[in-house]
C-alpha positions in Angstrom: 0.0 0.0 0.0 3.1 2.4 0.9 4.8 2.1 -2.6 1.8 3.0 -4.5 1.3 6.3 -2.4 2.7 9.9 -4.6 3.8 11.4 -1.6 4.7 14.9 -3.4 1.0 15.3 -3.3 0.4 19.6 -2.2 -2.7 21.5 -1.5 -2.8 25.1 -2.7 -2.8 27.6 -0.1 -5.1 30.3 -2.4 -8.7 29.0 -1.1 -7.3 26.6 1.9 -8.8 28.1 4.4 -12.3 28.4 2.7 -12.2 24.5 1.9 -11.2 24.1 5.5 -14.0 26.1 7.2 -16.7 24.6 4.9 -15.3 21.0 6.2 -15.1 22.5 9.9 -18.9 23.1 9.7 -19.7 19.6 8.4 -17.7 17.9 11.0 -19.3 19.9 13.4 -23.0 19.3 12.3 -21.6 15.2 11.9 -20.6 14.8 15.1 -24.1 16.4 16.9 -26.1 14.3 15.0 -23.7 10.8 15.5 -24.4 12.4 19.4 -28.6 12.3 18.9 -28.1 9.0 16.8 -25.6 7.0 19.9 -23.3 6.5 16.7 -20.0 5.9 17.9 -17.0 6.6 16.0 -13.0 5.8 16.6 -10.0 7.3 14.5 -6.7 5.7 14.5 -3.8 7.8 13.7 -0.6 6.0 12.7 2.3 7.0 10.9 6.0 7.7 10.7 7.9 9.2 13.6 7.5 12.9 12.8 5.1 12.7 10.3 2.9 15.0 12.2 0.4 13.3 13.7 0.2 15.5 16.5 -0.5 18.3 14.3 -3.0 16.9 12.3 -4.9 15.4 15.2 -5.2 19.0 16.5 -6.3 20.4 13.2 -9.5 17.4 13.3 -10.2 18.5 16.9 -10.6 22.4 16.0 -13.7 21.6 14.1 -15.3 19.5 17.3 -17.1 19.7 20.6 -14.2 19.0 22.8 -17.2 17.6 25.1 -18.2 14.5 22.5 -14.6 13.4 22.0 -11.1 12.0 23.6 -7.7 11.4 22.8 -5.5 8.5 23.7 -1.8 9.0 23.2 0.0 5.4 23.2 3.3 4.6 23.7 5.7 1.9 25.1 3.9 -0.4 27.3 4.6 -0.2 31.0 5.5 -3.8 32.4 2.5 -4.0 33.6 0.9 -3.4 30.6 3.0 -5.4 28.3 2.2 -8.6 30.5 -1.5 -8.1 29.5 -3.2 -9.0 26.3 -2.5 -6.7 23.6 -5.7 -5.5 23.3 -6.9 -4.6 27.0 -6.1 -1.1 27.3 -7.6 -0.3 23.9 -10.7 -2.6 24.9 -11.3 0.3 27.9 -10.4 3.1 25.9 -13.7 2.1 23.1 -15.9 5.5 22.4 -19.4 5.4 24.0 -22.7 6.0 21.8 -22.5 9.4 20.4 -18.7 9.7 21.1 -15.5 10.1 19.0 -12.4 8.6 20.5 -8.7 9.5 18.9 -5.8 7.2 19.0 -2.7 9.1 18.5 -1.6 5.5 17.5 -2.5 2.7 18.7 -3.3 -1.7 19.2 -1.1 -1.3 15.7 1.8 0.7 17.3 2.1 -2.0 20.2 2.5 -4.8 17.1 4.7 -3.2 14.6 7.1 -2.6 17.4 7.1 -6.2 18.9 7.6 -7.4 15.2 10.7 -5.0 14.2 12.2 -4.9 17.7 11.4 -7.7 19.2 11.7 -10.4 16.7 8.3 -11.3 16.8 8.1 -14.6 14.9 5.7 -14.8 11.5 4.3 -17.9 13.6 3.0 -15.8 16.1 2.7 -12.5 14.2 -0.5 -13.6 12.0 -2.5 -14.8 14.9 -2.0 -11.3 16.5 -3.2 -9.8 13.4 -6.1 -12.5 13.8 -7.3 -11.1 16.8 -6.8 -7.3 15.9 -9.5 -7.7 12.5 -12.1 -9.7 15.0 -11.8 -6.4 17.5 -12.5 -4.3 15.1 -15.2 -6.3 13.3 -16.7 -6.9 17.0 -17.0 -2.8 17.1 -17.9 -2.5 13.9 -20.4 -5.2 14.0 -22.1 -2.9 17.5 -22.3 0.0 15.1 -18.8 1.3 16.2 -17.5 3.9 12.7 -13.6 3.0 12.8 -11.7 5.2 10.4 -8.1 4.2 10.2 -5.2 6.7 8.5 -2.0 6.3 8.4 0.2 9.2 7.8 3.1 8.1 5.0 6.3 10.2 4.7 9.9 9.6 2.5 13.0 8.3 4.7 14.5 11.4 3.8 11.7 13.8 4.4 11.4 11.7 7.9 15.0 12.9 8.5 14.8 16.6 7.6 11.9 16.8 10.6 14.0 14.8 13.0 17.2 16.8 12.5 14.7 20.2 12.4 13.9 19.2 15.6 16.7 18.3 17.4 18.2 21.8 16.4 15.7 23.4 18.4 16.4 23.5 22.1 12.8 23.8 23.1 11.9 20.6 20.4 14.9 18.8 20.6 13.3 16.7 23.6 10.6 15.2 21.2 13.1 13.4 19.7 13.7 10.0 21.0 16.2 7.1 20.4 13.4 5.2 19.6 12.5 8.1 17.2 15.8 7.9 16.0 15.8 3.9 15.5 13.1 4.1 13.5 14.5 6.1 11.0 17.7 3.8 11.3 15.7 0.8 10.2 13.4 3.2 8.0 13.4 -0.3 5.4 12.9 -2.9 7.9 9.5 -0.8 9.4 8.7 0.1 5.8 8.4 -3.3 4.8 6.7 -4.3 8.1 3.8 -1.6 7.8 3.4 -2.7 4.3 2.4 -6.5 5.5 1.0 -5.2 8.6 -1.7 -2.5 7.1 -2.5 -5.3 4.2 -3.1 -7.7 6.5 -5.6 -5.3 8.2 -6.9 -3.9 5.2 -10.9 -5.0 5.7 -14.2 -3.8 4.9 -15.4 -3.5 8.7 -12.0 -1.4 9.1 -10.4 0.0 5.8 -7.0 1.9 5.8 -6.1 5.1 4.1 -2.7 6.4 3.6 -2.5 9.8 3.4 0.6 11.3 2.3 1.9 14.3 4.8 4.8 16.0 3.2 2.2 18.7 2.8 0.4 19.6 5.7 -2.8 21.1 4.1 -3.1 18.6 2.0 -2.9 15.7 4.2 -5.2 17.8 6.1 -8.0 18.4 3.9 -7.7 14.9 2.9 -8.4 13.8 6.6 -11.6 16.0 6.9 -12.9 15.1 3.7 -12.3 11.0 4.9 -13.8 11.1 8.4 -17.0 13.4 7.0 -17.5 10.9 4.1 -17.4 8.0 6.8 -19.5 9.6 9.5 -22.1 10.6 6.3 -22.6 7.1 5.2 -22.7 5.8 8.7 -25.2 8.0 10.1 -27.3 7.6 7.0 -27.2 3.8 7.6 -28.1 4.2 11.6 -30.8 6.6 10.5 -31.9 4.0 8.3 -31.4 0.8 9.7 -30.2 0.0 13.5 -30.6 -3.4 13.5 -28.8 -5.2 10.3 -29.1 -8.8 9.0 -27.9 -11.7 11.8 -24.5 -12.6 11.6 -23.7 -16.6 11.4 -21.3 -17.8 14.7 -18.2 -18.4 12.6 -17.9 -22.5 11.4 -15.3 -23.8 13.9 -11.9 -25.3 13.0 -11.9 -28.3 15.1 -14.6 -30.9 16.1 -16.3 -29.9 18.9 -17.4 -32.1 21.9 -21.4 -32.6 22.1 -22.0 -31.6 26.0 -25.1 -32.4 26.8 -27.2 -31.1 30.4 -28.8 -34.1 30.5 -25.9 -36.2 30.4 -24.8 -35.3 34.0 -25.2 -37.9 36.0 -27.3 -35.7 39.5 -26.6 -38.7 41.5 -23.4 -37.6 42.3 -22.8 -37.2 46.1 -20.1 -37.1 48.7 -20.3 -37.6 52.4 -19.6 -34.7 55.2 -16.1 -36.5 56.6 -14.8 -37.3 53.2 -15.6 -33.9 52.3 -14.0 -32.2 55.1 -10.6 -33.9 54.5 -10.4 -33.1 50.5 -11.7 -29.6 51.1 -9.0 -28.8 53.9 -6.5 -30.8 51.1 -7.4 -28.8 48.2 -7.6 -25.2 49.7 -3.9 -25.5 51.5 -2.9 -26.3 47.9 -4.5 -23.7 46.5 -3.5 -21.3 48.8 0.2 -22.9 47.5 -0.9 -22.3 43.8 -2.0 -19.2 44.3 1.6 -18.1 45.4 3.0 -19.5 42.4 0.9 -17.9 39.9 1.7 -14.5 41.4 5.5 -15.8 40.8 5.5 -16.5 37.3 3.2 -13.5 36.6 0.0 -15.8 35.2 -4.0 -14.8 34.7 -6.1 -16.7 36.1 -9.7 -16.6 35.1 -12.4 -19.0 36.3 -16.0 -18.3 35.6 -19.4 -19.7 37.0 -22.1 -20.2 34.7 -25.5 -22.2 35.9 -29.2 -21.8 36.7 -30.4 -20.0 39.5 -30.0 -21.9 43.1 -27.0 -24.3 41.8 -24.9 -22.6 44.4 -22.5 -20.8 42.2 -22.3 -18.6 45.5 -21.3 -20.7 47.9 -18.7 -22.9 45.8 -16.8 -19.5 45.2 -16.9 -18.9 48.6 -15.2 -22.3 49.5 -12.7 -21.8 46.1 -11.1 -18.6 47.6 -11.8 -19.5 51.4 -8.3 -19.8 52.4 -6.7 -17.5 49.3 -4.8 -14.1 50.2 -7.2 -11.6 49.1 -4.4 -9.5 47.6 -4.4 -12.1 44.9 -8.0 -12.4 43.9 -11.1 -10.6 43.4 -14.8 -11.6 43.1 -16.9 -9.7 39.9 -20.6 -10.7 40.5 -22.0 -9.9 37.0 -25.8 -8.2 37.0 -27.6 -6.1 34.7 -25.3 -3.8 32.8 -25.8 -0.2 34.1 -26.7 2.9 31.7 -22.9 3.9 31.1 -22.2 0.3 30.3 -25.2 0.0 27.5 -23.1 2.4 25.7 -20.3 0.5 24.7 -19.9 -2.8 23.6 -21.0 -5.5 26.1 -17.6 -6.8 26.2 -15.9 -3.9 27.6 -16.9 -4.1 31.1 -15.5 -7.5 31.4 -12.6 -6.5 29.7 -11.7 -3.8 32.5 -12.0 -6.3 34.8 -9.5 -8.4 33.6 -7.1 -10.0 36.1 -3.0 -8.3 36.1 -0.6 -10.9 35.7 0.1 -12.7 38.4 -3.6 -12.5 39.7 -7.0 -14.3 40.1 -10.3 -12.9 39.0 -13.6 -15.1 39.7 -16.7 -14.3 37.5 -20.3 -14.8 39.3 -21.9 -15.0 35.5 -20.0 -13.3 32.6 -20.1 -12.4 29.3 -22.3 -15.8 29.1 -25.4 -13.7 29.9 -25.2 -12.4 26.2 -26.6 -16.1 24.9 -28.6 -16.7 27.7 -30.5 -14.1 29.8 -30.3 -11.7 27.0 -31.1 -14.1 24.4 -34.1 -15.9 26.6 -35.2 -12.6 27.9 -35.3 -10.7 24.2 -32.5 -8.1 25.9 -30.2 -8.9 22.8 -31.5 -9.0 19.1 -31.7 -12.7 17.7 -28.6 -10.5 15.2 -26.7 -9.9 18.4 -27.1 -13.0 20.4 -25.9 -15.0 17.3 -23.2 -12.9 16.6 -21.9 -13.1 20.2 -20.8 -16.8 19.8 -18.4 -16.0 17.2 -16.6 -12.8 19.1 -16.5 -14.7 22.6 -14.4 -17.1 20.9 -12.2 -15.0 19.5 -11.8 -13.0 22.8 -11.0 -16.4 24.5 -8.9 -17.2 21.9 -7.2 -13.7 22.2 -6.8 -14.3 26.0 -5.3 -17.5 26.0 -2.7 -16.8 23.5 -1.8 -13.7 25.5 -1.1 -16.4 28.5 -4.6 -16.4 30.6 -5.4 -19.5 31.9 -9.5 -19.7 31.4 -11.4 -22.2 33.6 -15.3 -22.0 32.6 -17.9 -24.2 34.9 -21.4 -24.9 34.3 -23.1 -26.1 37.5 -26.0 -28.2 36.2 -29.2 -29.0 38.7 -32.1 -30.9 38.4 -35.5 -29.1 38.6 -36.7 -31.0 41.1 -33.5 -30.1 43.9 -34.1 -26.5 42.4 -37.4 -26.6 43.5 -36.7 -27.8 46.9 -34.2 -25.4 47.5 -36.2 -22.5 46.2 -38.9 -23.5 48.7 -36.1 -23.8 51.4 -35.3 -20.4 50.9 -38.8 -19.4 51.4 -39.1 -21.1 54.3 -35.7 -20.3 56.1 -35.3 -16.6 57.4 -32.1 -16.3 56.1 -31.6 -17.5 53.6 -35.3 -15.6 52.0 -33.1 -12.6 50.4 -31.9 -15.4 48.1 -35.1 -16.5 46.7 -36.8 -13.3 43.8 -40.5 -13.3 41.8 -37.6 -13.5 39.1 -36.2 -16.9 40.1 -39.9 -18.0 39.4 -40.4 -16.1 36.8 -36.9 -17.9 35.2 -38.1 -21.8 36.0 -40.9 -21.5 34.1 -38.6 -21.1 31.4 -36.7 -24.0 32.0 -36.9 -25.5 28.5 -35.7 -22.1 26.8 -32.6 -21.8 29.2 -31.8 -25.2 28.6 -31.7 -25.1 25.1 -29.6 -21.9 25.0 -27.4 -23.7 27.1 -26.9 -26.7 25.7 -25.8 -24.6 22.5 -23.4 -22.4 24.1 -22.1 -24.8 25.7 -21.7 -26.6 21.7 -20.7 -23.2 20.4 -17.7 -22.2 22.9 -16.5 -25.4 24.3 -12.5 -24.7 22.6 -9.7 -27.4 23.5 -7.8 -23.8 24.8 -11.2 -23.1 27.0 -13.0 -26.3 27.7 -16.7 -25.8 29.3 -16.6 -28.4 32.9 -20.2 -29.0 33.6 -20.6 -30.2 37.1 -23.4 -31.7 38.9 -24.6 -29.6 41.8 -27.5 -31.7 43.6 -25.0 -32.5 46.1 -23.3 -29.0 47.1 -20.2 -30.7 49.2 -19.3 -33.0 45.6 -19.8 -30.0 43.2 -17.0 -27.8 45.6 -14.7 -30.6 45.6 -15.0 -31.3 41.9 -14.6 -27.4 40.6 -11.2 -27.6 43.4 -9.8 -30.3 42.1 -10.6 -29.2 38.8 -8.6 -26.0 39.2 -5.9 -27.3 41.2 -5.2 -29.4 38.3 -5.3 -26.5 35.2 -3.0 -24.6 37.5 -0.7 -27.1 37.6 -0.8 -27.9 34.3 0.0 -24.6 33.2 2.9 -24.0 35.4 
């Protein structure tokens, strides 16, 4: 895409600033009507070292509400950051409905640097770029506008800013070494942003390079390319919120059948037995748990089942003896009204564990193929799609280095029912027990069957589903214990 570009491209300065102002205006009427609409829209700036994508970003921003938009500046990775996936602080940093959010580069910035100085291999390279078209389809997919430019200049041009800079005492500062090793290995990135930007090149997500030897050109030619994005898609969200359901992606590998009804309820275990595996299990997770702080690995394990399996108190015995430094808890209700406006991934996204660190999920992401899909709170479009994109932010997970441990705790109806009465009956326990509950069992057959296909759909040999009977409470702990104890190990 770079060696096609005529970068001696200029913009007359007779009749710039008319051009510009008449742009200003429509980028300002754009972005008030993306507000009323809850069209999002996210602009990715990446470029050469000194190619002025400071400048430019400023020159966008003029024309805008400074209350409808952000900018995120990215740069090197703390440690902390660059033992997380990739994609997590970009995940957090999504626009709301009616927002504009500005990457002064960006999830591309973080890959083109681990490829040229790092030595990333090609082996791992492509599944990287994998996961980075599924984000962006996943945004664009929620109605998320995602204009990408990239700002393209000449090795020699790039060398003329740097050494203009550095001349400067009050500039000379903006120049880095990594600036500076860029420019070095001008070729080597040249040829990497070429494979990296094709790659990436999709129809959810579509690059432009813009040439910027000439600042007004390459700033008219970023107004008239976000107005001529934002037109078309506010005139499709004026026309059509909803769009055509999008098939869960055919999956590469033969999935298990997991069946509810082949868990065998029977299952029980007796108080003394219990007592001596439990005490067992927790010292050794307690030992685990100090290990996977030591070699700096995620842990995420996630509860899934119907109401009254006792997902509550089988967490509770899970993290009974645990530091509580090195875990946290996320119970997982409705999404809130700030939440609503973003893609339903991202608040479980921002509570993704640091390395080194536990985070339990009381119901997850899950909820999108089953309450929301039984309920009618998701779109039969939405629900659908969700199978494919919680794969592939598994799959993104798990390559990064989280260990993902996903349990269904299965109960019959009748020891539902008897334990729904309990709580009616026993004082307290009664804040357990909701009209909703109710409400829920006499959908039984509708929650079972969107179970039974999610469990089909996102059982992955890299994130099994472990169903597990729960009529007996004391064999259900045990089981999800040993269960863990055993992935731990495994991955250490």
């Amino acid at each position: 895409m770079l060696s096609k570009i005529k970068l001696n491209r200029r913009a007359a300065k007779q009749g710039y600033k008319e051009r510009r102002e008449r742009y200003e205006h429509k980028l300002s009427a754009l972005q008030r009507r993306a507000r009323e609409l809850g069209v999002p829209v996210l602009i990715v700036f990446e470029g050469w070292d000194a190619a002025g994508k400071g400048t430019l970003i400023n020159e966008l921003i003029l024309a805008l509400d400074p209350r409808g938009f952000s900018v995120h500046s990215t740069r090197e990775p703390t440690e902390e950051e660059a033992l997380r996936p990739l994609l997590w602080p970009f995940w957090v940093q999504t626009p709301a409905s009616g927002r504009i959010a500005i990457f002064d580069r960006s999830w591309y910035y973080r890959l083109l640097s681990r490829r040229c100085e790092e030595g990333m291999k090609a082996r791992e390279y492509g599944p990287f770029c994998d996961d980075i078209r599924a984000f962006e389809r996943q945004l664009a997919d929620d109605g998320v506008l995602i204009i990408k430019i990239f700002l393209h200049i000449s090795r020699k041009e790039q060398k003329r800013r740097l050494d203009r800079l550095r001349a400067n005492r009050a500039t000379a500062w903006r120049v880095t070494d990594s600036d500076l090793k860029q420019h070095r290995r001008y070729r080597r990135y040249f040829k990497a942003t070429e494979e990296l930007l094709s790659r990436t090149n999709t129809r959810a997500a579509r690059w432009t390079v813009v040439p910027a030897h000439d600042r007004r050109f390459a700033a008219l030619r970023i107004f008239r390319l976000v107005a001529g994005v934002m037109e078309r898609g506010i005139a499709r969200a004026e026309t059509d919120r909803g769009g055509e359901p999008t098939p869960a992606t055919a999956k590469a590998f033969a999935p298990r059948v997991l069946r509810l009804g082949d868990v065998d309820p029977s299952r029980a275990l007796e108080r003394e037995d219990y007592d001596r595996k439990k005490r067992k299990l927790q010292r050794r997770l307690r030992e685990l748990e100090h290990e996977v702080y030591r070699h700096r690995v995620p842990v995420i394990i996630v509860y899934e089942g119907r109401d009254a399996a006792g997902k509550g108190g089988n967490i509770r015995r899970l993290t009974q003896k645990l530091d509580p430094r090195g875990y946290e808890v996320v119970p997982i209700i409705a999404p809130n009204e700030v939440e609503k406006q973003h893609h339903y991934f991202r608040r479980f996204w921002k509570k993704l564990p640091k390395a080194g660190h536990i985070t339990v999920f009381d119901r997850s992401w899950y909820g999108r193929v089953l309450v929301e899909r039984v309920e009618e709170f998701a779109t039969e479009s939405e629900w659908r799609r969700a199978y494919r994109e919680i794969n592939e932010v598994e799959q993104h997970w798990t390559r990064c280095g989280v260990l993902l441990l996903k349990f269904w705790l299965q109960i019959d109806a009748d020891e539902q029912l008897r334990r729904f009465r309990e709580r009616e009956r026993v004082l307290h326990k009664r804040w357990k027990i909701t009209e909703e509950d109710w409400r829920n069992r006499r959908k039984s057959k509708a929650y079972r069957d969107a179970a039974e296909e999610m469990l089909f759909r996102t059982d992955r040999p890299d994130a099994p589903w472990h169903i597990v009977a729960t009529n007996c409470k004391l064999y259900a702990r045990i089981h999800v214990m040993k269960t863990v104890v055993r992935a731990i190990e495994e991955s250490l």
